[in-house]
C-alpha positions in Angstrom: 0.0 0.0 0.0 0.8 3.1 -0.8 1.8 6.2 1.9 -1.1 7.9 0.0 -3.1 5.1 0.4 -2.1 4.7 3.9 -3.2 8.4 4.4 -6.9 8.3 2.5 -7.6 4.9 4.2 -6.3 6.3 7.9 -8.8 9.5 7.1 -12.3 7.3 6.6 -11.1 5.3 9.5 -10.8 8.5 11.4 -14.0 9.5 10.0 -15.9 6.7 11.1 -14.6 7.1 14.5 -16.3 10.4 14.7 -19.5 9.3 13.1 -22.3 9.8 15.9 -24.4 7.0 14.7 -21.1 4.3 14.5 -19.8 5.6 18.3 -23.6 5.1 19.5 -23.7 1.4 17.2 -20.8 0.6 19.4 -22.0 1.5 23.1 -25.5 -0.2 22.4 -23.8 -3.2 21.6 -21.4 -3.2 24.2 -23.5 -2.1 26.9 -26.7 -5.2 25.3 -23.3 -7.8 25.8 -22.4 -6.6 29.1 -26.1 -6.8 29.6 -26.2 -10.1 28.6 -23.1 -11.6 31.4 -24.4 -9.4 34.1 -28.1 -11.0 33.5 -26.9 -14.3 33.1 -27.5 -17.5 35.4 -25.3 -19.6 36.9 -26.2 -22.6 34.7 -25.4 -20.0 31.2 -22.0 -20.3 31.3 -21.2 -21.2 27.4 -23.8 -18.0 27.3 -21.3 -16.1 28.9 -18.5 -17.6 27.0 -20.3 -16.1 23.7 -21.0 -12.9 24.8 -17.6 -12.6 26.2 -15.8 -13.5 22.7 -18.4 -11.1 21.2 -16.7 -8.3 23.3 -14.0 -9.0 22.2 -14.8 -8.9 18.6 -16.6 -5.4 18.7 -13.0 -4.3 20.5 -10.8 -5.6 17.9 -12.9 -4.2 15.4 -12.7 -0.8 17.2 -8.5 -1.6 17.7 -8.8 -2.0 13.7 -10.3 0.8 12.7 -8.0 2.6 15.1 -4.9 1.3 13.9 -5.8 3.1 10.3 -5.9 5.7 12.0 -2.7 5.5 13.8 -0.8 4.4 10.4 -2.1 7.4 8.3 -0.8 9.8 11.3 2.7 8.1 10.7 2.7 8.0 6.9 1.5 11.9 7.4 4.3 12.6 9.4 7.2 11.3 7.3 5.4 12.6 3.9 6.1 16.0 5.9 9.3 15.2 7.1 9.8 14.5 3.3 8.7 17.4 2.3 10.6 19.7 4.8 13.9 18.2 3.7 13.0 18.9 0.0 11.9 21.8 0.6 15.7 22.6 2.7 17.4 21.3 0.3 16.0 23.1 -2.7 16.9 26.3 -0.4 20.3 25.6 -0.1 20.8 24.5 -3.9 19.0 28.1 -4.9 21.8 29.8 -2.4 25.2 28.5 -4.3 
């Protein structure tokens, strides 16, 4: 993948993030699985299990999504460090 792709990919991430509607997806089905352990019975315990590895499916969805975001910051950051050294060393070439 490209840095540019890197970037444009780590941008909808971010976007998505922000969304009201995706943030709010997220608690309702966090807070309906916690629902679920917390109302469970003694004898549920493979009801548990389930909700428990649905938790953690909803976080490493979140941790994916997140990660895009985190790899676009560093693709950002070099493409500007890039650009600050071209930008020096045009400067010194125009000075000689």
């Amino acid at each position: 993948m490209t840095p540019e792709q890197t970037i444009q990919i780590g941008k909808q991430a971010e976007q998505l993030l922000r969304d009201p509607m995706l943030v709010q997806a997220f608690e309702d089905v966090r807070e309906n699985i916690h629902a679920q352990i917390e109302n469970s019975s003694f004898s549920e315990g493979e009801d548990r299990e389930a909700a428990y590895h649905m938790l953690r499916a909803l976080a490493s969805l979140k941790g994916q999504i997140d990660k895009h975001v985190r790899l676009a910051a560093g693709a950002q950051a070099e493409a500007n460090e890039l650009d600050r050294s071209t930008v020096l060393r045009v400067a010194e070439l125009t000075k000689e």
